[in-house]
N, C-alpha and C positions, 0 to 999 in steps of 0.2 A: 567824417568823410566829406567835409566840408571841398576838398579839393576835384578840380578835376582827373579822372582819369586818363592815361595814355593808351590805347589801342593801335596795331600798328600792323599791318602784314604786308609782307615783300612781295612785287607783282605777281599774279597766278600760275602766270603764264612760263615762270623762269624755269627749270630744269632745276630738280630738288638737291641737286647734289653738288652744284655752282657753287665758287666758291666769294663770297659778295665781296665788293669792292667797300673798301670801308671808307666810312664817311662821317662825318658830324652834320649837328643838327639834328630837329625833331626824328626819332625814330630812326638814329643813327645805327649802322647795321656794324658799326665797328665794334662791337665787345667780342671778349674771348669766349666767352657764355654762349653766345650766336656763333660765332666760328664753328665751334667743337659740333652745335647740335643739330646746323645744316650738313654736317658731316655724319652725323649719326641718322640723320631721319630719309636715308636713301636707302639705308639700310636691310626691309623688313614688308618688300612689296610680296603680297600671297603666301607670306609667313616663311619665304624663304631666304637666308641669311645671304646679305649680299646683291640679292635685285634688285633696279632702280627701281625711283617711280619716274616714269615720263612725263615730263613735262606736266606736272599732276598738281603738286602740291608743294607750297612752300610756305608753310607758315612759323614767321617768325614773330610773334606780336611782343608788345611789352604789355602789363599789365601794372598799374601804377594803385597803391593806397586802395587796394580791394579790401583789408580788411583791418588795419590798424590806422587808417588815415594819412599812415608815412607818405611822403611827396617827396619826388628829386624834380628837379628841372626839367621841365619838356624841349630846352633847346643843348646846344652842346654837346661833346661825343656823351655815350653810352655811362649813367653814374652806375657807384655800385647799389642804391636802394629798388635798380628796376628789377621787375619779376620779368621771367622771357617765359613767355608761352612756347613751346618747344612738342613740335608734330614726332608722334611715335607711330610710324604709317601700318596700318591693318591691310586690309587688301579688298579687292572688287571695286578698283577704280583705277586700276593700269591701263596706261594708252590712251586715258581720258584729259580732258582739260576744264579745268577749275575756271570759269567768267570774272569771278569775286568769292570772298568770304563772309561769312555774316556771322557776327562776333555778339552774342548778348549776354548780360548778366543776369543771374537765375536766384529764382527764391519769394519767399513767401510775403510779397508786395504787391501792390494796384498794380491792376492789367495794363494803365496807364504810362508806369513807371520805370516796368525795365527797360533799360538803355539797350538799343539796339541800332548797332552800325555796319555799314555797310562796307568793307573794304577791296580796292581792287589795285591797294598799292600805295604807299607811303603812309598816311598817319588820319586816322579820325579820330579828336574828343570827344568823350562823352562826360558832357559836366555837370548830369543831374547826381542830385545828392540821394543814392539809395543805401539806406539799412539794411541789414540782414541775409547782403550777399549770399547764397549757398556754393554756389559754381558760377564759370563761364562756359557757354556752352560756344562751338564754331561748327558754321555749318559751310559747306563748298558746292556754290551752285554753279550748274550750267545753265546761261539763260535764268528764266524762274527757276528751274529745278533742283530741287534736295543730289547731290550728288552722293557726300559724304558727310557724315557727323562725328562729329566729337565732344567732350565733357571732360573736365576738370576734375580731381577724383577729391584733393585739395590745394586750398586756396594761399599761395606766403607772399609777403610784400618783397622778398628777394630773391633771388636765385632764380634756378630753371625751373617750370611748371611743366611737365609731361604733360600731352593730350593725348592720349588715343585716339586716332583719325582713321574712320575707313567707310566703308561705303556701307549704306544703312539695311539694315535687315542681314545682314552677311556672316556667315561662319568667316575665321581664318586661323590659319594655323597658326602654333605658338613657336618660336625656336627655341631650339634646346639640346643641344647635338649630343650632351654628356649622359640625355636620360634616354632611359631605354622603357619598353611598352611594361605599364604594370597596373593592376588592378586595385588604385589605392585603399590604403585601410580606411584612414579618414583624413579631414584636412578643413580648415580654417583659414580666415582672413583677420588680419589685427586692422587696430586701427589707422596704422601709419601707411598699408597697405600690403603689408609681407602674406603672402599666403604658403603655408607649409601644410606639405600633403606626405604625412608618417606612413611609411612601412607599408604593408600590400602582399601582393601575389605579382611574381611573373607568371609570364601567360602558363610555363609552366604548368604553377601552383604551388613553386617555391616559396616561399616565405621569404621579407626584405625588410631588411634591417636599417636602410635608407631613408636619409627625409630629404626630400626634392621641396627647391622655394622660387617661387615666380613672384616676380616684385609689380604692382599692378600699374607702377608708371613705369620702366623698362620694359616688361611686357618680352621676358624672358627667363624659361624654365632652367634648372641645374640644379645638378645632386650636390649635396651640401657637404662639407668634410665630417660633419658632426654626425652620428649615430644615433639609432635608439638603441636602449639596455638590453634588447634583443630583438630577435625576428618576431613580426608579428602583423595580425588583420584582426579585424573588429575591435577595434580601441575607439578612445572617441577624443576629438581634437579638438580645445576649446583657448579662445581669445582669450587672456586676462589682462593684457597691456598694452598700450601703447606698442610693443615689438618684442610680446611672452605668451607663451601657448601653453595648456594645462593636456596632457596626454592619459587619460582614462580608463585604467584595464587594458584587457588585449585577447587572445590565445596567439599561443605558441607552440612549437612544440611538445610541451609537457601535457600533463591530465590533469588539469586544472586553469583553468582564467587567472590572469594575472590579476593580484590583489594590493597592487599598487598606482600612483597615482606618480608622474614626475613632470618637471618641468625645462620646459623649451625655452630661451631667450635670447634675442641678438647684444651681443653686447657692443661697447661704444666705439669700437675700430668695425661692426657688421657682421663679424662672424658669428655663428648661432652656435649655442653652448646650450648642454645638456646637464641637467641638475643631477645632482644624487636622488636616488626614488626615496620616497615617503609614503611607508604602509599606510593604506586606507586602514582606519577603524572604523569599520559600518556597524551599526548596530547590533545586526543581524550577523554573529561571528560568522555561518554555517556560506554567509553570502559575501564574506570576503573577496574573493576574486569575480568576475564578470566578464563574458565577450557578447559582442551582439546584442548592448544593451542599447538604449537610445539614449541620448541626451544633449541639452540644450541650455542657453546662457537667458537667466531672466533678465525680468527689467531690472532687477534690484543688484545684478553685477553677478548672484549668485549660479550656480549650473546643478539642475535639476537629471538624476540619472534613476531610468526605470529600467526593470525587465532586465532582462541578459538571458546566458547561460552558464553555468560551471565548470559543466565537464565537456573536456576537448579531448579529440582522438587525433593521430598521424597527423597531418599538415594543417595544424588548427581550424579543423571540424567540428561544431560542436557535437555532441551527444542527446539529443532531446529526450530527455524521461522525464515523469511524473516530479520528479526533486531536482532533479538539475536545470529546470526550465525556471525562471525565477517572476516572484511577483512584486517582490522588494522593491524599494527607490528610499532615495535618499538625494541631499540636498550637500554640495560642497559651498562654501562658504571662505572668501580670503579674505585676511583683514593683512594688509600690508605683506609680510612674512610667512605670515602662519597661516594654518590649514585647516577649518574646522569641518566636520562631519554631522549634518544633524538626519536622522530620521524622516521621512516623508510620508505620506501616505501610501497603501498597499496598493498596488492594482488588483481590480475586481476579476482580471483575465492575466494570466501568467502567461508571459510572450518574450520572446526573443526576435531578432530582425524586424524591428518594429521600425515606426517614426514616430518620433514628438515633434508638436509644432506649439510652438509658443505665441501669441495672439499680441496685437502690443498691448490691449490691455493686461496682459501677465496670466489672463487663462492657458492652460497647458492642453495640449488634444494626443492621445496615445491611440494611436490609428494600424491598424493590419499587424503583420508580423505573422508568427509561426508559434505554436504551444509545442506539449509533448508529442513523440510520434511526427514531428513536423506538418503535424494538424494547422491547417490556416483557420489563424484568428479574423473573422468577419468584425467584430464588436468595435464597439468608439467610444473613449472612456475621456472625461475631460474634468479638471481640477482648477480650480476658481483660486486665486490667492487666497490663501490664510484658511480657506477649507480643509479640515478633519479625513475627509474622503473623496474621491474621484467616485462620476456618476456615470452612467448610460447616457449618451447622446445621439439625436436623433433616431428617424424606425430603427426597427430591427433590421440590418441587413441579409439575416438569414432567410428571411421571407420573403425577399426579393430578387436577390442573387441565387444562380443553380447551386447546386451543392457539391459542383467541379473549382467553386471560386474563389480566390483567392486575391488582395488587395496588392499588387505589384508595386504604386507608387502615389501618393497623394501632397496634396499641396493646403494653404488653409490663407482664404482671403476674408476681410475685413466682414462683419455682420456674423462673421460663427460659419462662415460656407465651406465646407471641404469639398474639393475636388479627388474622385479616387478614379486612378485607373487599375482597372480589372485584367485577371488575366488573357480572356478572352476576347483583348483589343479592347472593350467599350470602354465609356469616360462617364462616370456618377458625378452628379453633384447632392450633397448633402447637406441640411444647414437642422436645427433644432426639431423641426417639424416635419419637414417632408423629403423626399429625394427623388431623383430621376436622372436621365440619363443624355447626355452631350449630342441635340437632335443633328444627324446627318454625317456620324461617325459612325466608323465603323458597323452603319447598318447591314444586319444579317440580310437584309432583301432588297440590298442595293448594291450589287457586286460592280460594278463600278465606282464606289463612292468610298473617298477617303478613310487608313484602317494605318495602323501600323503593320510595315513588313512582316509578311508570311502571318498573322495575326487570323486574319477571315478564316484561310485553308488550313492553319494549324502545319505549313508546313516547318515551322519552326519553333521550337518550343517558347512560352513567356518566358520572361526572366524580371529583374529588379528594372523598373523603369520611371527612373526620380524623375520629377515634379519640382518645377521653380518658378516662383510665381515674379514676372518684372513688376517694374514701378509701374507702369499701367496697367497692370493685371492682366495683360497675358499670358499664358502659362507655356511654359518650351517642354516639351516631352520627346527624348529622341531630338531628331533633328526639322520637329515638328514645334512649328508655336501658335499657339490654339487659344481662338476668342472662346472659350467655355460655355462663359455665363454673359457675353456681351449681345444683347438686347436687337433681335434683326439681323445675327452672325448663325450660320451653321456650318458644317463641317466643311462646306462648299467654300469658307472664309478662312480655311487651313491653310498656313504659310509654309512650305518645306522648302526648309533650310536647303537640301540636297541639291536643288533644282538651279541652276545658273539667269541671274538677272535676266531680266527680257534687253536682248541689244547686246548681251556682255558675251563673249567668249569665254571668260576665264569661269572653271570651272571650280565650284568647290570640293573641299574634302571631302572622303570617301563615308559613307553614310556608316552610323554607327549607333549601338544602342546601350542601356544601362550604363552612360555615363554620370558619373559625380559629378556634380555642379554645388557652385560658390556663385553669390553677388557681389560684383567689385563695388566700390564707392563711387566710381565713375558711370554705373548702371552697366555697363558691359558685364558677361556671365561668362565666365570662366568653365569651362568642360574638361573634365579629366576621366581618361579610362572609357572604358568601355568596348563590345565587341562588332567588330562588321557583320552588319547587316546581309550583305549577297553573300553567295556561296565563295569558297567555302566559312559556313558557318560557324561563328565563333573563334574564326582570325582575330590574332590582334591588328592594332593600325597601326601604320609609319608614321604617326603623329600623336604623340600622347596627350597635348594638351591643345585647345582649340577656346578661340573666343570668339563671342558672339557680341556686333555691335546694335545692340536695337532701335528702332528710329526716338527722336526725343519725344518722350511719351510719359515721362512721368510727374510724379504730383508738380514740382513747379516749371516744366516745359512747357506742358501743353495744356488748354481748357479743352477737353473735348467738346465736339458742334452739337452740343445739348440745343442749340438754339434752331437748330434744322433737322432733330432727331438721325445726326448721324448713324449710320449702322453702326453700333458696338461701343454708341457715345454713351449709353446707359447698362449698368450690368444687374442682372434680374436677379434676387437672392431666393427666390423660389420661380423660375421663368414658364413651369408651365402654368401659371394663374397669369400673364401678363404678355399683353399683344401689342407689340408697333403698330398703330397707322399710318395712313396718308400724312395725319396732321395731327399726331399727338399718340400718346402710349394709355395704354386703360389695366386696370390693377384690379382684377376679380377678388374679392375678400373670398377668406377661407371658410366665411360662416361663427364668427363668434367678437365679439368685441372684446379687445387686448390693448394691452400698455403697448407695447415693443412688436407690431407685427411683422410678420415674417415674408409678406408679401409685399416687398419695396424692391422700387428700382432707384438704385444708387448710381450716382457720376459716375463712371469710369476713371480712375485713378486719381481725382480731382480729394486735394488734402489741403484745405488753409485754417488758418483762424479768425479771419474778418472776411466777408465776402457777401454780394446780395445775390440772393436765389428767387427767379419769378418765374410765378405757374397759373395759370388761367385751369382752374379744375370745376368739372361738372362732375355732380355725386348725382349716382342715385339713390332713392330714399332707403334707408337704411344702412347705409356707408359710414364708414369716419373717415375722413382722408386727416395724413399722418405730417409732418415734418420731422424725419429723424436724421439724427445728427450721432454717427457712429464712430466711438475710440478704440474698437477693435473688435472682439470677439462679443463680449458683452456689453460693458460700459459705453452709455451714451447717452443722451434726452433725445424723448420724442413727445412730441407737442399733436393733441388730437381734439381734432374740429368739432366740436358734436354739432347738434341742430342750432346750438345757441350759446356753448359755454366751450371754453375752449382749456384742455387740460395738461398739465406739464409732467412729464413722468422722467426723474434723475435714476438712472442706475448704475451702478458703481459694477465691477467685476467680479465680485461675489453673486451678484445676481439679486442683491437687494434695494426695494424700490424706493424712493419719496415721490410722492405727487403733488400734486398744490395746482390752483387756481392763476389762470393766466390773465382771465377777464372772460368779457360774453361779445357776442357777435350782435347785429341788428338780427330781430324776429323777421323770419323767411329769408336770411341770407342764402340759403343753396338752392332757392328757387330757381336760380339762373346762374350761369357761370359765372365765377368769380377769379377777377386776378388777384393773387397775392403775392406779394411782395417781404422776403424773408429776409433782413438783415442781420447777421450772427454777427459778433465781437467778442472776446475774450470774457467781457462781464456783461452781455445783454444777449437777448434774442427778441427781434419787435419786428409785428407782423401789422405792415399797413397797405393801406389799397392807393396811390399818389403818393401827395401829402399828406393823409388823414392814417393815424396812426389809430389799428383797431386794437393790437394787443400788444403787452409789452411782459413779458414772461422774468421771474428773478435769473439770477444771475446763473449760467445753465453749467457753472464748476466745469469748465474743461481745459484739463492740464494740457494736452497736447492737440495740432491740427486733428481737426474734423472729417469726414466726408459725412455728405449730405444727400438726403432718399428720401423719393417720396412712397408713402405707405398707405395702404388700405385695411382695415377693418369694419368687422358688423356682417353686412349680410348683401351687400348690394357689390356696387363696381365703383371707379372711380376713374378718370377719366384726363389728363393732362396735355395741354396745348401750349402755344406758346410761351416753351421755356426759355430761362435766360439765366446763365451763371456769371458772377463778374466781382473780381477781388478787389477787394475796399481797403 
């Protein structure tokens, strides 16, 4: 990428739906390509088919050798090798006006280095030479301010590039005039961006036999000509390709769960084609068929399925008894063509309507759900790769929770933290050790203070209320998105969606609950289904699918202001041992000295592989302050201070350790505060105070981006002031 790049966007100010005078020379607006898609991006203001945007937004950039180095001319009309950034308008910025745009290039490089330009009409190059592009991000200010954002979902050196463009934090409705309201079975995202959402419930409760596909750079829904092999809900709908879905069990209406497996594919003219079904042979003859089971695509390409149910009554209900409740799993397995089935481990708790959350280091977490008798499973059971058997995780929830409770929905961030929400409104945080509860939610003796609808009074019953955790780790629940576990955030820092921009008019979509959600590649989240929240209770909505643009917040958007202890810049993975100050955050130990403590405060969504981390920490005596460096659930190094030797502890996602010798410290180092200075790279971790290098650790094996925590153990506190994160 030796060349420069072209960036380009048409004055702000013009009216999106103009049709441009064509022109040569740099960032000529003459192509057909431009034509067609300021024709299309008037489209699609407040999600309704047909409204302009005023005078709002007009972005038409080129993007030149983003990812293969290819170059065309920067002067001359329009070649065919330019990429055209191309606005697909979301909504909650009609009747606004755009100042400029600001165009940058995203991914996992020096803070230094992403190219970032400014446009307010005709052409800026940007001619540093950056590797490892991931996106372009465009944001549309008024004045200073964040108007609208957008993100690249992917990156081509030709044709048109979709942006999803809409104003940041905002719900918008999706178009789709051919679907009608249903309560999807399941649904998936591939990789080229197609998302299919199999079969379901009309509000009815009919059964549907339709697979509805929303394309995530059109960013419009429609019932597909193609069918599934029958009516059905609780299947399970999984990626395999590039633009193939793998459809898992079901119920139907027969007395029994389907015990087959088939496949979804677009073929090379787009239309989606249905395979012939292909019997699962599970091991377990007796567990051939399944609905309501959970499962999930590991790292290894393979898709992991526990639990279910057998037996189905009238309109695909399951049956829960003692035998048809299942505790089985198994592990499906392609190898190009073919289909293999191998055996998994058992779960220790037999459940149906469960979740699996898979960790990226390839731990698996099998959280809530229903047994026989529609008994709610409390238990947390989780399976380490290459593990024989799945173990108990974290306390016992039964001894914390009433015994009215029941887990509605839960989510699983980076360090082994699950977040669960409860029937009774409240939000748990759970991590190996200890758990507690989302301070200043739905507290019972603070009847003013933020809850999910009718949740406090019970005027409406819980239901299924999925958890989706964004790139910054915020979690969306309902039309609520919730700093959890971010560090100086309480319930009082709860976003609802529901609520209309401050200044804005335009109102959003009608509040709704237990819908399904997908993460697009663009970070925008995709909502489908679900029921209205106001009376009458349990309508469906005039909108079945909704997306949500969130601000740029994740791992390579933003540093969070670790360096000013922003609120929510840190996320606590056991928060009630650990307190914000004025000037720095303090990490109580739990009372034992450990390889991996549990009492760290991690970046906020911050993931690289080279970057310097500085912390000025006072211990007191009896402390170890920690430097840990986390690859998901389990796997990671954490490096611990003692009075004078400093030690490295490698752990892989089995949960097994090596430790080794980093070096020693000077005698009486934590007599007084010490800054350290932590440089991570791919094959080093070396901890020096300036230029004086005090430790240099082996080579800390990490296959993928990091996030980095500082931790406490032993018996004392620990104590952290000026931080400072910054990618190398």
């Amino acid at each position: 990428m030796a060349s420069p790049r072209t960036l380009a966007a048409a004055p702000s100010h013009g009216d999106a739906g103009e049709t441009p005078t064509e022109s040569c020379g740099p960032g000529g607006a003459g192509s057909s390509a431009m034509r067609r898609n300021r024709a299309a991006a008037k489209g699609v203001g407040h999600g309704q088919p047909g409204a302009r945007i005023s005078r709002t937004l007009a972005l038409y950039a080129t993007l030149l050798a983003t990812v293969t180095g290819a170059m065309g001319s920067a002067t001359g009309c329009s070649e065919p090798d330019r990429a055209v950034l191309v606005a697909v308008a979301g909504c909650g910025f009609e009747g606004g006006v755009l100042t400029a745009l600001r165009v940058q290039t995203r991914g996992d490089f020096p803070d230094g280095g992403a190219s970032q330009v400014l446009v307010d009409g005709g052409i800026a190059l940007v001619a540093e030479d950056l590797g490892g592009v991931a996106a372009v991000t465009v944001e549309g200010l008024f004045g200073p301010s964040v108007s609208a954002v957008g993100r690249t979902a992917r990156l081509r050196t030709t044709g048109e590039i979709p942006i999803y463009f809409a104003a940041v934090d905002r719900l918008c409705e999706v178009p789709g005039g051919n679907v009608s309201f249903r309560h999807p079975g399941d649904m998936a995202v591939a990789e080229l961006g197609d998302v299919v959402i199999a079969g379901g419930r009309e509000a009815s409760g009919k059964l549907l036999d339709e697979i509805v596909h929303v394309d995530d750079e059109q960013g419009i829904a429609r019932v597909t000509a193609a069918r599934l092999p029958r009516p059905a809900t609780g299947q399970s709908v999984h990626a395999v390709g590039p633009r193939a879905f793998l459809v898992v069990g079901g119920a139907s209406t027969g007395s029994t769960a389907a015990s087959d497996v088939f496949r979804l594919e677009f073929d090379a003219s787009g239309a989606l084609e249905v395979s012939a079904r292909t019997p699962i042979e599970v091991p377990e003859q007796a567990d051939r068929g399944r609905a309501y089971h959970a499962a999930a695509v590991l790292p290894d390409g393979s898709i992991l399925v526990t639990g279910g149910c057998t037996a189905i009554v009238g309109q695909g209900d399951c049956v829960p008894t003692q035998t048809s409740v299942l505790g089985s799993s198994f592990r499906i397995i392609l190898r190009d063509d073919d289909i293999e089935f191998q055996r998994a481990p058992v779960l220790p708790t037999p459940r149906y309507d469960h979740a699996l959350h898979i960790a990226r280091d390839g731990v698996a977490f099998a959280v809530g759900g229903r047994g026989p008798a529609t008994a709610a499973v409390l238990a947390i059971d989780y399976l380490p790769p290459g593990e024989p058997r799945w173990a108990s995780y974290g306390p016992a929830l039964t001894s914390l929770l009433p015994d009215t409770a029941s887990i509605e929905g839960s989510a699983l961030l980076d360090g082994g933290v699950l977040v669960l929400a409860v029937n009774d409104g409240t939000l748990w945080w759970v991590n190996a050790e200890a758990a507690g509860t989302f301070e200043g939610w739905c507290d019972p003796n603070d009847d003013d203070g933020p809850c999910f609808a009718g949740q406090r009074d019970g005027s409406r019953p819980a239901g299924p209320r999925p958890l989706v955790v964004l790139p910054g780790e915020r979690i969306v629940a309902d039309h609520y998105v919730l700093p959890v576990l971010g560090l100086g955030q309480t319930g009082a820092n709860v976003l609802d969606l529901s609520l209309p921009a401050a200044g804005s008019n335009i109102f959003p979509p009608q509040q709704r609950t237990g819908a399904s959600s997908v993460m697009l590649a663009d970070g925008t989240l995709l909502m489908v289904g679900g029921l209205e929240v106001d009376p009458p209770a349990g309508a469906p909505l005039p909108s079945l699918t909704l997306r949500y643009r969130p601000a740029l917040d994740g791992p390579d958007e933003r540093i969070p202001g670790v360096d000013a202890l922003a609120p929510g810049s840190l996320v606590g993975l056991q928060p009630d041992r650990i307190e914000v100050k004025a000037d720095g955050v303090r990490l109580s130990s739990a009372g034992t000295v450990v390889d991996f403590p549990t009492v760290r405060a991690r970046v906020r969504g911050f993931r690289s592989r080279s970057f310097r981390f500085e912390a000025t920490l006072s211990v007191v005596a009896g402390a170890y302050p920690h430097i840990v460096l986390e690859q998901g659930a389990v796997a990671g190094l954490s490096v611990r201070f003692g009075p004078d030797v400093v030690r490295g502890f490698f752990r892989n996602a089995a949960g097994s350790v090596v430790d080794f010798s980093c070096g020693t410290l000077p005698e009486d180092s934590w007599d007084t505060s010490q800054l350290l200075q932590v440089t991570v790279r791919p094959d080093s971790f070396v901890v020096s105070q300036g230029d004086t290098t005090l430790v240099q650790c082996p080579a800390p094996q990490l296959d993928n981006p990091v996030a980095v925590a500082i931790g406490v153990s032993g018996s004392g506190s620990v104590t952290a002031t000026a931080l400072r994160l910054t990618r190398i």
